[in-house]
C-alpha positions as CSV (number, residue, x, y, z in Angstrom):
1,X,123.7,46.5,-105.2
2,X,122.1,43.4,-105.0
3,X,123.3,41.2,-101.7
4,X,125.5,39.0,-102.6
5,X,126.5,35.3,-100.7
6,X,129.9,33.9,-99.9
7,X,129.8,30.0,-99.5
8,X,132.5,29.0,-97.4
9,X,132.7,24.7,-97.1
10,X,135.7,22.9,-95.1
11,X,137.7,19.3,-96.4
12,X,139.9,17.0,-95.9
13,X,139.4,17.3,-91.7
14,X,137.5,19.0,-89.3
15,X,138.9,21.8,-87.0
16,X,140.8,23.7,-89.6
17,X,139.4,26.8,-88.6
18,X,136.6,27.8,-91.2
19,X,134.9,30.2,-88.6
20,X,138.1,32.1,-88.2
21,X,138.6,32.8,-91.9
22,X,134.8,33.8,-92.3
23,X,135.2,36.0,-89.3
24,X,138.5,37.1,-90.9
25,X,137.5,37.8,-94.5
26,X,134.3,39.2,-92.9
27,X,136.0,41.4,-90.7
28,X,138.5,42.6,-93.5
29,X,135.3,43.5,-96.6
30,X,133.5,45.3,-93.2
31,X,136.4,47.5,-92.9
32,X,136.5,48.3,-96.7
33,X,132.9,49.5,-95.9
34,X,130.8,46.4,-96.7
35,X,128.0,45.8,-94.9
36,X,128.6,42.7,-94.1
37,X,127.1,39.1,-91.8
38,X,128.1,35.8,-91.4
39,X,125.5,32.6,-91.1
40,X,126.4,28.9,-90.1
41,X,124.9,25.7,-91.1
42,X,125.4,23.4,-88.4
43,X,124.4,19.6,-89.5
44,X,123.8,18.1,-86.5
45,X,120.2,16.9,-85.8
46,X,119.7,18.6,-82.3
47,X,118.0,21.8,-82.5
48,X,120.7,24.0,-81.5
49,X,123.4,23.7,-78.9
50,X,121.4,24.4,-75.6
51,X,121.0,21.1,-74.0
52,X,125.0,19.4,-75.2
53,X,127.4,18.7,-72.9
54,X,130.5,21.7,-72.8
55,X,132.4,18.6,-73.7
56,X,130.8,17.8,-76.9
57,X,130.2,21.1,-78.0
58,X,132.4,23.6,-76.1
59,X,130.9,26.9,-75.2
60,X,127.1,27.8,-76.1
61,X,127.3,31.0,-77.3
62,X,123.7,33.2,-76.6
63,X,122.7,36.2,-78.7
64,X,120.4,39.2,-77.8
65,X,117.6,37.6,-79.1
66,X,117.8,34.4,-76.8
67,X,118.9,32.3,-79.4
68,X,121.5,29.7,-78.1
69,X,124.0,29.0,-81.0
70,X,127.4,27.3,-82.1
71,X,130.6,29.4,-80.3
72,X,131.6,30.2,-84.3
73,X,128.6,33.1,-83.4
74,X,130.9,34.4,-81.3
75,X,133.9,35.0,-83.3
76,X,131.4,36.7,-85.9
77,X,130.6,38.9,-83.2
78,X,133.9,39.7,-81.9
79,X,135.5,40.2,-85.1
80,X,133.1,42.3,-87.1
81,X,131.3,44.1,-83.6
82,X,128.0,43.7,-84.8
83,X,124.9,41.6,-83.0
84,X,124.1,38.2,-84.5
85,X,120.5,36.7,-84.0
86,X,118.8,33.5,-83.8
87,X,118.9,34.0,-88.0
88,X,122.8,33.3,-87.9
89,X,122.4,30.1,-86.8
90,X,120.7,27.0,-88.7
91,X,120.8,23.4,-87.9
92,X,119.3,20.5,-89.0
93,X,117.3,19.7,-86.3
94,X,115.4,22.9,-86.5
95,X,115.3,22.3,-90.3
96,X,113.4,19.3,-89.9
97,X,111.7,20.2,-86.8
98,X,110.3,23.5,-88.8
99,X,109.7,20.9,-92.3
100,X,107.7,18.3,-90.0
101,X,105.6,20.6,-88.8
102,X,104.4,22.1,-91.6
103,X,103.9,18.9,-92.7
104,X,101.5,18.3,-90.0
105,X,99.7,21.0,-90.4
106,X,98.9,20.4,-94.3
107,X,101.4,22.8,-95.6
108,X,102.9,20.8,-98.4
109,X,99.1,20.2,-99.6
110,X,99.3,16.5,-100.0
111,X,103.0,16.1,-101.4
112,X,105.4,13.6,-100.2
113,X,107.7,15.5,-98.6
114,X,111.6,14.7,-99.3
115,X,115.1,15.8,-98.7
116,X,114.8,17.5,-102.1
117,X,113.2,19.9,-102.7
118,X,111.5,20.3,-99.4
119,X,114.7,20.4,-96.6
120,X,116.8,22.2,-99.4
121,X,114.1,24.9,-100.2
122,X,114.2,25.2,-96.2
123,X,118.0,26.0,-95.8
124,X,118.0,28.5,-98.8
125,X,114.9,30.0,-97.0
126,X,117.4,30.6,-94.0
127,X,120.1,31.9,-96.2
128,X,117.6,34.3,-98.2
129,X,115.8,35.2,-94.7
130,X,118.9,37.2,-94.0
131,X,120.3,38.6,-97.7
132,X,116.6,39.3,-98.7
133,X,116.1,42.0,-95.4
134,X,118.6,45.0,-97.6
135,X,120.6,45.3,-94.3
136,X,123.8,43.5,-95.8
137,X,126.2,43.7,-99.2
138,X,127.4,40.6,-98.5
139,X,126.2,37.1,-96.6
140,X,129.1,34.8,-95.6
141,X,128.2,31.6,-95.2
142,X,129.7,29.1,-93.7
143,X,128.6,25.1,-94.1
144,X,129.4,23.2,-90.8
145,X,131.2,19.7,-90.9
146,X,133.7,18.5,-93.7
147,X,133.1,18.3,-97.7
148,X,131.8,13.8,-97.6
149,X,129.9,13.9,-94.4
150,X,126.4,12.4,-95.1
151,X,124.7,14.6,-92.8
152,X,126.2,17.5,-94.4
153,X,124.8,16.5,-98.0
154,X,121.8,18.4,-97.7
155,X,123.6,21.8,-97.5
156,X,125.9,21.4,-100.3
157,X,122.7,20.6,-102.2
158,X,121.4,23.6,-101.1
159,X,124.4,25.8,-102.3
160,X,124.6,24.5,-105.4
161,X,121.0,25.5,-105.9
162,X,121.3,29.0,-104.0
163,X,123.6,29.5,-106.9
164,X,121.3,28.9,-109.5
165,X,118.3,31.0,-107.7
166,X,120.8,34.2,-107.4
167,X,122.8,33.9,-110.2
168,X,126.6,32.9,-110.4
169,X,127.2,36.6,-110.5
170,X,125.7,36.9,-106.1
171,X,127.6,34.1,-105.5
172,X,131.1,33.0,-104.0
173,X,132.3,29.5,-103.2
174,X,135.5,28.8,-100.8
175,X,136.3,26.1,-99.9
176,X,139.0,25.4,-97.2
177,X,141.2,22.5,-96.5
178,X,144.3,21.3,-95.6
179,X,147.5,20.6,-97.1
180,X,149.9,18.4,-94.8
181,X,153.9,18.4,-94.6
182,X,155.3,15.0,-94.4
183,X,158.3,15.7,-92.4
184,X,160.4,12.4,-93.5
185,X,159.7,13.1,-97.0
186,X,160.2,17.0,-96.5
187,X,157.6,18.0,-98.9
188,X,154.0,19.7,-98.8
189,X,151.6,17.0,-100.1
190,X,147.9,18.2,-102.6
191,X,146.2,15.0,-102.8
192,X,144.4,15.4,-99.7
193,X,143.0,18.6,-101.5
194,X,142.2,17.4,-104.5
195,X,140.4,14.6,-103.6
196,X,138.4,17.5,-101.4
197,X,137.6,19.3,-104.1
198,X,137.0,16.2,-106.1
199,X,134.3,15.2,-103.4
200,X,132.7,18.7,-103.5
201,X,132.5,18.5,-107.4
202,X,130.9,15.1,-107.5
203,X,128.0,17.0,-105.1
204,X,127.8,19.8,-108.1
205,X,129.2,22.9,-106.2
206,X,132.7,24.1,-107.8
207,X,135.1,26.3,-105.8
208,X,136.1,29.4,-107.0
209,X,138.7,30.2,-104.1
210,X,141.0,27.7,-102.1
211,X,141.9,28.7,-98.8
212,X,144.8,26.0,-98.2
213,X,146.0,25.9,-94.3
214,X,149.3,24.3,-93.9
215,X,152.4,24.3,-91.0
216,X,154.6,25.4,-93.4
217,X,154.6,28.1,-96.6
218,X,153.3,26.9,-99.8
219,X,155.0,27.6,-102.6
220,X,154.3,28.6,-105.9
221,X,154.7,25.0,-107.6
222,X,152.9,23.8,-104.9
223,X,149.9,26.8,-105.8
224,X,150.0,25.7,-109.6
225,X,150.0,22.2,-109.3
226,X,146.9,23.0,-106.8
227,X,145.3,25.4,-109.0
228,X,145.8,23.1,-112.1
229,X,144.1,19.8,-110.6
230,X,141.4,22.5,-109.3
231,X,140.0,23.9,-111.7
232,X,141.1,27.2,-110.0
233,X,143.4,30.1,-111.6
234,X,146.8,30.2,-109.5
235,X,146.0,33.5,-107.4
236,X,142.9,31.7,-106.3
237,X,144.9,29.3,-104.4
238,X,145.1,31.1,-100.7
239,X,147.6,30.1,-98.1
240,X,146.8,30.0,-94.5
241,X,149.4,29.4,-92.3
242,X,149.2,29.2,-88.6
243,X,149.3,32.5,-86.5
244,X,150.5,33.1,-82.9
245,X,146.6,34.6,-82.8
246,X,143.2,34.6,-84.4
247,X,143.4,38.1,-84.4
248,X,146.9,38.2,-86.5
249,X,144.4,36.2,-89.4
250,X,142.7,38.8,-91.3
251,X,146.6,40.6,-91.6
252,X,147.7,37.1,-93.2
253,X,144.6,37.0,-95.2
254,X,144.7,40.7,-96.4
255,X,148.6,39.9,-97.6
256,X,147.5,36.7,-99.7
257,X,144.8,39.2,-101.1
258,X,141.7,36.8,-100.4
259,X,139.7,39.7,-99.6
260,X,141.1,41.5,-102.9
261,X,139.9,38.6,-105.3
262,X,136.6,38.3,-103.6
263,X,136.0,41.7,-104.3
264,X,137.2,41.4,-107.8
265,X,135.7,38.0,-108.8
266,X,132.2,39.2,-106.9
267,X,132.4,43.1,-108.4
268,X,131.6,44.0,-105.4
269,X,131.9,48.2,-104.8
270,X,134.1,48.6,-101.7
271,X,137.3,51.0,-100.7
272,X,140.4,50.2,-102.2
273,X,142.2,49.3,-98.9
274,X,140.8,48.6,-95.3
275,X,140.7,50.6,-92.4
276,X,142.5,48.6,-90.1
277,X,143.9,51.5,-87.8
278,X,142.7,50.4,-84.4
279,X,142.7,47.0,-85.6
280,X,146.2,46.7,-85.5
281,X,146.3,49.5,-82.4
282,X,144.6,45.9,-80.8
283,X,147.0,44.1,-82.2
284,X,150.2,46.0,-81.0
285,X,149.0,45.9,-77.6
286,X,148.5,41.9,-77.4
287,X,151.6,41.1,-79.1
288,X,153.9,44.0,-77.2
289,X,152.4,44.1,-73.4
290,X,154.6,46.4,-70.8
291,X,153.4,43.2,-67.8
292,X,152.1,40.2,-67.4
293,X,149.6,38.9,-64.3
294,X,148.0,35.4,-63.6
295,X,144.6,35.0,-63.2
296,X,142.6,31.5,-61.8
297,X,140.1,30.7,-63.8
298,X,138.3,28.2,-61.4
299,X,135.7,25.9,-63.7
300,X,134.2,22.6,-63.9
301,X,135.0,22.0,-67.5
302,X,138.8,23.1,-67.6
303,X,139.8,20.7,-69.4
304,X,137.5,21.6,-72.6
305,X,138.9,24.7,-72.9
306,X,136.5,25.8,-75.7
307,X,133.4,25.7,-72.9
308,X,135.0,29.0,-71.9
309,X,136.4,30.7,-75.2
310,X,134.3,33.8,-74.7
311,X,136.1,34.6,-71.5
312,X,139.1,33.8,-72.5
313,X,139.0,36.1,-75.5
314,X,137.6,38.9,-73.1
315,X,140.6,38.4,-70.9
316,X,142.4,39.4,-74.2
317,X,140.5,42.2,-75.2
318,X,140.6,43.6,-71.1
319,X,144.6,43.0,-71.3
320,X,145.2,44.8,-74.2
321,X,143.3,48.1,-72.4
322,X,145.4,47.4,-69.9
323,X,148.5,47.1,-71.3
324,X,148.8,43.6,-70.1
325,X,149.0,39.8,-71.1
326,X,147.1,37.6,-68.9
327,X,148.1,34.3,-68.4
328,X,145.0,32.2,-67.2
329,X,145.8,29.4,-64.5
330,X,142.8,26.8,-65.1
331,X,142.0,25.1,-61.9
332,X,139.5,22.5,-61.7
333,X,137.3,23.1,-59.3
334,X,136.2,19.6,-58.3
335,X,140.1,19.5,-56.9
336,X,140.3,22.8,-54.5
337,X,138.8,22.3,-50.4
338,X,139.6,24.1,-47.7
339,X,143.4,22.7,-47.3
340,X,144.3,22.9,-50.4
341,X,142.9,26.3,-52.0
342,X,145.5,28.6,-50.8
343,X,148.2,26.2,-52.7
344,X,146.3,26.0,-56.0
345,X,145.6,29.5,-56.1
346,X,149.1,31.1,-54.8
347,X,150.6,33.4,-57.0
348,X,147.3,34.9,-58.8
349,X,146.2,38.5,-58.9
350,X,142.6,37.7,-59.5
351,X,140.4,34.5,-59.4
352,X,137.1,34.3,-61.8
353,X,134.9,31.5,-60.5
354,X,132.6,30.7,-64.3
355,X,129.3,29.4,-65.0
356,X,128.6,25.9,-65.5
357,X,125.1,23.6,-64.3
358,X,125.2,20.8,-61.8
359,X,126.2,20.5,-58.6
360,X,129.8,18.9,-59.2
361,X,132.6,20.9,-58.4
362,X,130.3,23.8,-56.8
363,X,132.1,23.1,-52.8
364,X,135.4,24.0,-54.4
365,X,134.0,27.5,-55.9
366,X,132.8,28.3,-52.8
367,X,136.3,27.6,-51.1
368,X,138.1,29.4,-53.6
369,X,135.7,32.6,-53.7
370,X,136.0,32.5,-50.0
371,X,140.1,32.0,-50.2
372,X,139.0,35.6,-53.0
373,X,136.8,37.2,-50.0
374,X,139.0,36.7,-46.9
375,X,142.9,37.7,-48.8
376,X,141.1,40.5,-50.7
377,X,142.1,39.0,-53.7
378,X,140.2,40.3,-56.8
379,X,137.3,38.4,-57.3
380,X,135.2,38.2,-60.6
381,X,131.7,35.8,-60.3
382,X,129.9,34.8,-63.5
383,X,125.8,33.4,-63.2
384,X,126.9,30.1,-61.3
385,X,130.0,31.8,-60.0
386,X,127.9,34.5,-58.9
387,X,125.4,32.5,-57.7
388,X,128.1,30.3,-55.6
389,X,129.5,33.8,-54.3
390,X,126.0,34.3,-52.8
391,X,125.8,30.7,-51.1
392,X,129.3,31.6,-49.4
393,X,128.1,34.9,-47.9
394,X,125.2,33.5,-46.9
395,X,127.0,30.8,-45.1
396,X,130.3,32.1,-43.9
397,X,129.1,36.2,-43.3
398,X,125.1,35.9,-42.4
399,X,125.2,32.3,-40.6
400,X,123.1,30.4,-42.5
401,X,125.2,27.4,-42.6
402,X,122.8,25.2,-44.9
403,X,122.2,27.9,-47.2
404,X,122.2,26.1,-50.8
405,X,120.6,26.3,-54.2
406,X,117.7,24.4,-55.1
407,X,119.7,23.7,-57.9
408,X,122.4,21.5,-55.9
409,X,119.7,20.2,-53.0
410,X,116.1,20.2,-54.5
411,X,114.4,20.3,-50.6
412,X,117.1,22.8,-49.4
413,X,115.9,24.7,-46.5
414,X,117.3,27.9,-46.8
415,X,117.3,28.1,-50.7
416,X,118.8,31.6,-51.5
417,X,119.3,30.5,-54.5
418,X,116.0,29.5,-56.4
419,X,114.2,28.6,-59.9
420,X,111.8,31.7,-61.1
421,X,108.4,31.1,-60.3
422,X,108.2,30.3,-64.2
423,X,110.8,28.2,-64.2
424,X,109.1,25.8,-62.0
425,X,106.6,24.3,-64.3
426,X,108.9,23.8,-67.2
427,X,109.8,20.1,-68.2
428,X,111.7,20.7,-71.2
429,X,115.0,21.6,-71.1
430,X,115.7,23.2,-74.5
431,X,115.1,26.7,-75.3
432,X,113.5,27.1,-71.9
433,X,116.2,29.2,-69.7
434,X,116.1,33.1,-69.3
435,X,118.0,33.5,-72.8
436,X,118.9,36.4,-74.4
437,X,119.3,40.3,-73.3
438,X,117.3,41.9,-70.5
439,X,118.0,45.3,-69.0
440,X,119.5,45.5,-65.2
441,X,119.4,49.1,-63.6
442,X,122.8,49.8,-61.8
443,X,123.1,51.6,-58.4
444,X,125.0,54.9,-57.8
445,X,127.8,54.0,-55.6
446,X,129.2,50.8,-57.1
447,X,131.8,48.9,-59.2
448,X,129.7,48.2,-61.7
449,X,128.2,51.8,-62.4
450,X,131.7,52.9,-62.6
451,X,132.9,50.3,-65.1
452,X,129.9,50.9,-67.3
453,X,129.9,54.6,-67.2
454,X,126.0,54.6,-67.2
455,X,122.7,53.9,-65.3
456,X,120.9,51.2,-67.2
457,X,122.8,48.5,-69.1
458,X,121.5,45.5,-71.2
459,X,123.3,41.6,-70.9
460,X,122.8,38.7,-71.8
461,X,121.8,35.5,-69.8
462,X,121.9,32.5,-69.6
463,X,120.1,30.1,-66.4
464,X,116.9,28.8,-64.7
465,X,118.1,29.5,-61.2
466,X,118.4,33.6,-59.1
467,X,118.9,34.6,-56.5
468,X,115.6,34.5,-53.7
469,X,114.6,37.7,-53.1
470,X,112.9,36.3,-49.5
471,X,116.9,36.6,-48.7
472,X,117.5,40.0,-50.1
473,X,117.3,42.0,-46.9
474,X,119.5,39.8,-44.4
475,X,122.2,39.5,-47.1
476,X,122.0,43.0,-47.3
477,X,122.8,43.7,-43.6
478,X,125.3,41.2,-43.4
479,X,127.5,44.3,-45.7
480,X,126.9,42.5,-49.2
481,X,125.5,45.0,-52.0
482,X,123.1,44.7,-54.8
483,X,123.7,46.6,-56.7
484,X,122.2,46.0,-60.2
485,X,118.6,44.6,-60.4
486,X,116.1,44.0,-63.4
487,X,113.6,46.5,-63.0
488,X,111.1,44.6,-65.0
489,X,111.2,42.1,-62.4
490,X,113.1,43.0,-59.3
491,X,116.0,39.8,-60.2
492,X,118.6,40.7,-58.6
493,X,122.2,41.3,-61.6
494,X,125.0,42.0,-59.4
495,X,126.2,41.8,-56.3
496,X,129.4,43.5,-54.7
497,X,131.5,44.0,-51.6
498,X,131.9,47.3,-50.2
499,X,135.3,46.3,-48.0
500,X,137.3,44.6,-51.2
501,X,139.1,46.1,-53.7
502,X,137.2,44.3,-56.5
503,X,134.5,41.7,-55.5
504,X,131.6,41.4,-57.9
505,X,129.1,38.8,-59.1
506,X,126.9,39.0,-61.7
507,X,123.7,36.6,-63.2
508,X,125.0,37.6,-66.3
509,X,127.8,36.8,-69.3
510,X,129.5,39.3,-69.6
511,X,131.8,37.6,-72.0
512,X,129.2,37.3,-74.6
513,X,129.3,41.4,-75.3
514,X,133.2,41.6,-75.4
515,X,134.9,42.6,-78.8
516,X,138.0,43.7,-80.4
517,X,136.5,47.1,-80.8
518,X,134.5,47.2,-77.5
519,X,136.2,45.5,-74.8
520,X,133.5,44.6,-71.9
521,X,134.0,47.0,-69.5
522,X,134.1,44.8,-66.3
523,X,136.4,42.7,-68.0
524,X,138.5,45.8,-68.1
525,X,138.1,47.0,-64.5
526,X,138.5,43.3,-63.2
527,X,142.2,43.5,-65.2
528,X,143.0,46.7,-63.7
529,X,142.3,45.2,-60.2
530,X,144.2,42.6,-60.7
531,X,147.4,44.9,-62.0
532,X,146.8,46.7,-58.9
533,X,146.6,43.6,-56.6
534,X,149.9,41.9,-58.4
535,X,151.7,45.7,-58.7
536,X,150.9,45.4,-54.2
537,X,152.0,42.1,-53.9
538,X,155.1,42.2,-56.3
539,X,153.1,39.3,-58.1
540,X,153.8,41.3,-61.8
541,X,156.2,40.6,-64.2
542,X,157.4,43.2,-66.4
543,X,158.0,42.7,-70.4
544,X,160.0,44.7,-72.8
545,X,156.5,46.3,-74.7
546,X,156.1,48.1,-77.9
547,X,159.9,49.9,-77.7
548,X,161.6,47.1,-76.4
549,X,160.5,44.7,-79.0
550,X,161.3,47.5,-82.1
551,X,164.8,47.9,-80.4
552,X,165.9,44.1,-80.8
């Protein structure tokens, strides 16, 4: 079977979730045995996310490879379990980048070189790049930005033509968009979406599915008049309502049978139903949970929410292992000092200080993972976090009281935190960090070996700045473990606390690895700490669970 390509366009507004429902349709053809991807088209002109502000773009999500991509990479990944690579991830500042220099260096042989057919023959080279390697049935793609944004011409341009290169029968189009309720007039209104698909026609790619989100059912008047003004048949027209959950979408999309009339309109070869045993196993445990704890996630970007999506979504996957909902208390770290941090953080069983760059709120991490530290409060420490948790030792346990990161204090003199020697004569900011997965050997006797189960594990990163080995040793008798380290280069991973119940940093993201299927492990240990911690401190509060809830 031929591979075959999904085209998957947004209208009407931005922000109506087209990287959940690829995820979601992706997720429900993988578990009818589809071998199955998902690619997006971003249209903005940087080169990929790397060097934007969390505020602008929300998290940057990094795959094995080093490739630092849009955060929608990270719902592929969590959704379907499977590794995405710099491949998944095309923008249009590394389309032109890649079309100028070839340019330059005669490529073109003389031509003028032009939006068509020189940028579009470079998109579909991405697309093909990925279908054309046999390792996939199917290619979901999904086209960044809404259906009438110039920037996004390009790409439509680019389906269309995909279309004609691998014949109508290899290819899908969907097109999402939204249909609003006007409450004073009581009624669901479909001009919005046919002046999408209107839009979307005059560029020359037609729809073949609509995927209609909406606050409130759609009806079947409401489908046909859609359907008719479409140029779509009536069971084509898809409802998406909104969910208590992304992971409760591919349930309402297998009941409105999008993945049913892909299969059918695509004659695609799959199972009749999908296995969604332990999918919904997941699901169970994050809609029923026995408890429920508060963890502090202390951050510089709390307000952005989205700059930390992959931890949040961990902190689901390591509840539902546990049995537990955890409610996330987001403190601002530019807020917490030393008078204040036992008030912010009172009433948490566990306190995450995450990553971030810049020296702005970093004196409030270190008070709250000292507040962690000294009440033997569960303490989780991710790359900055970690890095802070070092700082803190090295100040408050060993005596160095001007211990810093070069990062924060460029002439620092006790710098125990540090660029790589590498690092140091970089200028450029993008695509110049320690990216992507490197191994980190774990020691013995530690939290870490016993989370993972095994010796040798591989994460991914994400930073210019480690830890300075010249400090290794006095850190070390001061009581604070290392206890992972990249044997390729003797970095130092992790670091723990032998005297707390769970105290660890780590260079790393752990976040980035977590699925539905494959919950990180130290997620899951750093949730069990923290049940144990609020279960001590009569911090937990119990909810009715599975039985309960079937009882009322």
């Amino acid at each position: 079977m031929s591979c075959k390509y999904i085209i998957v366009t947004g209208g009407v507004t931005s922000s109506l979730g087209k990287g959940i429902i690829c995820a979601s349709l992706g997720k429900l053809l993988a578990a009818r045995g589809l071998r199955v991807t998902i690619q997006k088209l971003d249209p903005y002109i940087n080169v990929d996310p790397g060097t934007m502000n969390p505020y602008e773009h929300g998290e940057v999500y990094v795959t094995n490879d080093g490739a630092e991509t849009d955060l929608d990479l990270g719902h592929y990944e969590r959704f379907l379990n499977v590794s995405t690579s710099q491949k998944n991830n095309v923008t249009t500042g590394r389309i032109y980048y890649d079309v100028i220099s070839k340019e330059r260096q005669g490529a073109y042989l003389g031509q003028t070189v032009q939006v068509v057919p020189h940028i579009t023959d470079e998109i579909k080279s991405r697309v093909r790049a990925i279908g054309d390697t046999g390792e996939y049935d199917v290619v979901i793609v999904e086209v960044g930005g809404t259906v009438g944004d110039i920037e996004g011409l390009p790409y439509i341009e680019a389906m269309r033509q995909l279309r004609y290169d691998v014949g109508r029968k290899n290819t899908l189009s969907i097109h999402l968009t939204y249909v609003p309720y006007l409450k004073a007039a009581g009624e669901l209104k479909t001009k919005p979406t046919q002046h999408s698909v209107k839009t979307i026609l005059e560029i020359g790619l037609q729809p073949d599915i609509l995927v209609c989100r909406a606050e409130v059912p759609i009806d079947r008047s409401i489908r046909r008049k859609i359907a008719l003004f479409c140029n779509v048949d009536d069971e084509d027209v898809i409802a998406s309502l909104d969910a208590p959950s992304i992971y409760e979408v591919p349930q309402l999309m297998l009941d409105e049978g999008l993945d049913r009339r892909v299969i059918e309109r695509m004659e695609l070869q799959a199972s009749d139903e999908p296995d969604l045993v332990n999918w919904n196993k997941f699901l169970d445990a994050v809609k029923y949970p026995g408890k429920e704890i508060k963890i502090a996630l202390v951050g510089k970007y709390v307000e952005h929410k989205d700059a930390y999506l992959s931890i949040c979504e961990s902190f689901i996957h390591a509840g539902a292992m546990n049995d537990c909902k955890v409610e996330l208390s987001w403190v601002q770290s530019d807020d917490l000092t030393a008078k204040n941090v036992e008030s912010k953080l009172k009433g948490v069983s566990g306190i995450l200080v995450a990553p971030g760059f810049g020296g702005r709120g970093v004196e409030g991490k270190l008070h709250a993972i000292e507040y962690a530290r000294t009440q033997k409060i569960p303490f989780f420490g991710i790359c900055l976090g970690m890095q802070c948790a070092v700082i803190e030792y090295a100040r408050n346990v060993c005596g160095i009281s001007d211990a810093n990161s070069t990062e924060f204090e460029s002439s620092a003199s006790n710098p125990v935190i540090d660029l790589m020697a590498e690092q140091k004569k970089i200028s450029e900011l993008g695509g110049t960090m320690r990216l992507g997965q490197f191994e980190c050997k774990l020691n013995e006797d530690s939290k870490a070996r016993q989370a993972y189960g095994e010796q040798v594990i591989y994460e991914r990163h994400r930073h210019r700045y480690e830890l300075n080995n010249a400090y290794v040793e006095q850190l070390k008798s001061s009581g604070l473990k290392i206890t992972g380290v990249n044997p390729a280069t003797n970095l130092v991973e992790i670091v723990e606390l032998a005297d707390h119940p769970w105290y660890v940093g780590v260079q790393f993201h752990p976040e980035l690895k977590s699925s539905v299927k494959e919950p990180h492990p130290l997620f899951v240990k750093f949730v069990e700490a923290a049940v144990d911690y609020a279960q001590d401190h009569e911090l937990i509060k119990n909810l009715p669970g599975r039985k309960m809830a079937e009882q009322v």
